[in-house]
N, C-alpha and C positions, 0 to 999 in steps of 0.2 A: 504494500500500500504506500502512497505518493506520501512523505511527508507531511506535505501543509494537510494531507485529506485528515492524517492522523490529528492532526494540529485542531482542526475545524473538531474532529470527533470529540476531543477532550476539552475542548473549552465548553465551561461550566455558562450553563442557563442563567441569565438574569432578567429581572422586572423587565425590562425594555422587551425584551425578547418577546416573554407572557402577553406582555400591552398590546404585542406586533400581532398577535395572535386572536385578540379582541380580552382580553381580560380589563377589567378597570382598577385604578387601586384603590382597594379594601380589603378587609379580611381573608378574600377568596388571593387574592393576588400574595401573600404574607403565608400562606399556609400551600400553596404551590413551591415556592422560592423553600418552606421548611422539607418539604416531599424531594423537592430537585437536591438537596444536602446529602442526602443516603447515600448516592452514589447506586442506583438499584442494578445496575447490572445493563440496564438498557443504552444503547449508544445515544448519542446530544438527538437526533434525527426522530430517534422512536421516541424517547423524552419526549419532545414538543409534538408529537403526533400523537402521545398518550394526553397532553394536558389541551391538545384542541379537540379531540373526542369526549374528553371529562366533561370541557364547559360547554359542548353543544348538548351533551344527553348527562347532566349529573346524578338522574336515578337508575340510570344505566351501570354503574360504579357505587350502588350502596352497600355492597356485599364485598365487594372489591377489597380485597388486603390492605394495599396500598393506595387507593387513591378515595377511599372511605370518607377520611375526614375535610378532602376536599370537593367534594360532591356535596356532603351534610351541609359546609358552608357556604357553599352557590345558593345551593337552594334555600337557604336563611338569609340571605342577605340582604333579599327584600323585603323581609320581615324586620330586620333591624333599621333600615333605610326607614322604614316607617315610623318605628320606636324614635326617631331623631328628635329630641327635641331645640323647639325655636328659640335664638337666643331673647334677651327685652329688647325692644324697639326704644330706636333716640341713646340721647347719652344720659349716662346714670350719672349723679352728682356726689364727690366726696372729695377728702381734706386733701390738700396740695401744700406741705412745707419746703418755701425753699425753689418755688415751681421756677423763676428765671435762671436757675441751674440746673434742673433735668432733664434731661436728654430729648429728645424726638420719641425713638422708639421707645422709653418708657412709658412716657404718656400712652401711646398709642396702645401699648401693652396692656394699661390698666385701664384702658378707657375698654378693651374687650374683656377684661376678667369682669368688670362691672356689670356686662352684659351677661353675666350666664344666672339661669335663673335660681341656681340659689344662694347668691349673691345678697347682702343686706345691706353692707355698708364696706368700706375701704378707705385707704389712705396711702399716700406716698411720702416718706420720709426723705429730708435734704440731701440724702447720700444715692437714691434710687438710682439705678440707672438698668437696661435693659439685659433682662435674663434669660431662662427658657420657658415660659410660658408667663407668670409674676413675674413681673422685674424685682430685681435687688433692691430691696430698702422699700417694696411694697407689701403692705397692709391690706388681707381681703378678708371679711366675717363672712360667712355664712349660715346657713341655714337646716338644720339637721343632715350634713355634709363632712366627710375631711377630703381634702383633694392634695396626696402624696405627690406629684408632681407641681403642684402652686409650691412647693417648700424651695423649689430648686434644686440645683447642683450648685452652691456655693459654697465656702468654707466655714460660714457662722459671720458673717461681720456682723458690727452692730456700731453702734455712736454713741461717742461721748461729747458734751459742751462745755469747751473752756469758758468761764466769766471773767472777761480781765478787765479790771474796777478801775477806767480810765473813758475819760471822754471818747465819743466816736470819729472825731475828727484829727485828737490821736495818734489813731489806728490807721489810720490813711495815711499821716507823715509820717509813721515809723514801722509803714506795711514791712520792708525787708524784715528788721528786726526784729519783729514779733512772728514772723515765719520762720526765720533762723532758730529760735527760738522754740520752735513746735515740733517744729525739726529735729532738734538734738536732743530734744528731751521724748521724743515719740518713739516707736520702734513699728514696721509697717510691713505686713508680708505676712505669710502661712509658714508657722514655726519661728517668725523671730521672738526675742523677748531680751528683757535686761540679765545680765552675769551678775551673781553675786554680788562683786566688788562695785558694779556700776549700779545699783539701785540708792535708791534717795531716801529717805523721812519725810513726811509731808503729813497735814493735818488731814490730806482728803483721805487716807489709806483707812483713819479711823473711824470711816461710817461706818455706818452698821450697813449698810448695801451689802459692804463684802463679805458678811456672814452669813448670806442668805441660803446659799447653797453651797455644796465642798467645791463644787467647780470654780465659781466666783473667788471663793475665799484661796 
């Protein structure tokens, strides 16, 4: 056999491919691409002549070893299409701190979380900016709900407010300084923190904040 034919036989199936075939993406299109993984034995050829047979006739394949679970979900996915629910109409209204500093797509982010309907109330904190679904430093309540994905994939940040007991005009003449300032005494990143020898005393350490939990404290 010619090379490239072998080349062509062995290259593995993907989404585009299914699509080429008429499949849409959904569920059915996710659980084809999981079937195409095995490696069943079939060459690339019969493959996609096994998954355009599935989706022209998916009762035809409810017995079927292998392509069982894909046939079950053809045939539901109209069913679930229907279950779809609509998000609210209009924009929903909630708190914005800090809004001439956050982003484009945060906004936009949470102006869609706001719309789902079991959505109550929200809020965007000075730090937000845009994530995978919530943005970073957004606030969503809901409604007899938890939604594992709103949490994100960040690292935990959260904010803290310096009050520096100085006029605000100030703070504008001695903008360097006071950033210099935040700077060497902050530490910024996943895993940094102060060494032993470089920590400080300070009055703030003695709130009771930090004994809230062992993490904190």
């Amino acid at each position: 056999m010619h090379l490239s034919t072998i080349a062509m036989e062995n290259k593995r199936i993907n989404g585009n491919d299914l699509i080429a075939l008429g499949y849409e993406e959904n569920f059915a299109l996710g659980e084809a691409l999981k079937i195409n993984k095995k490696r069943l034995g079939f060459t690339r050829e019969e493959m996609l002549l096994k998954f355009a047979e599935v989706l022209a006739a998916p009762d035809s394949y409810l017995e079927d070893e292998i392509f069982k679970p894909l046939a079950q979900v053809l045939l539901n996915v109209d069913e679930v299409a229907k279950a779809t629910i609509s998000l609210k109409a209009g924009k929903q209204d909630y708190s914005i701190y800090g809004e001439s500093q956050i982003e484009e797509g945060a906004l936009r982010q949470m102006d869609l979380a706001m719309k789902l309907p079991v959505a109550v109330a929200g809020a965007l904190m000075p730090d937000a900016h845009q994530g995978y679904g919530l943005p970073i430093g957004g606030v969503l309540a809901t409604h007899h709900a938890v939604i594992p994905y709103g949490v994100g994939v960040d690292i935990g940040c959260r904010m803290a407010l310096s009050i520096f007991d100085v006029p605000e005009e100030h703070l504008y003449l001695h903008h360097d300084f006071y950033k210099k300032v935040i700077m060497d005494n902050t530490k910024f990143g996943a895993g940094h923190g102060y060494l032993k020898h470089e920590r400080v005393d300070h009055a703030v350490l003695a709130n009771k904040t930090f004994e809230a939990n062992d993490f904190i404290r």
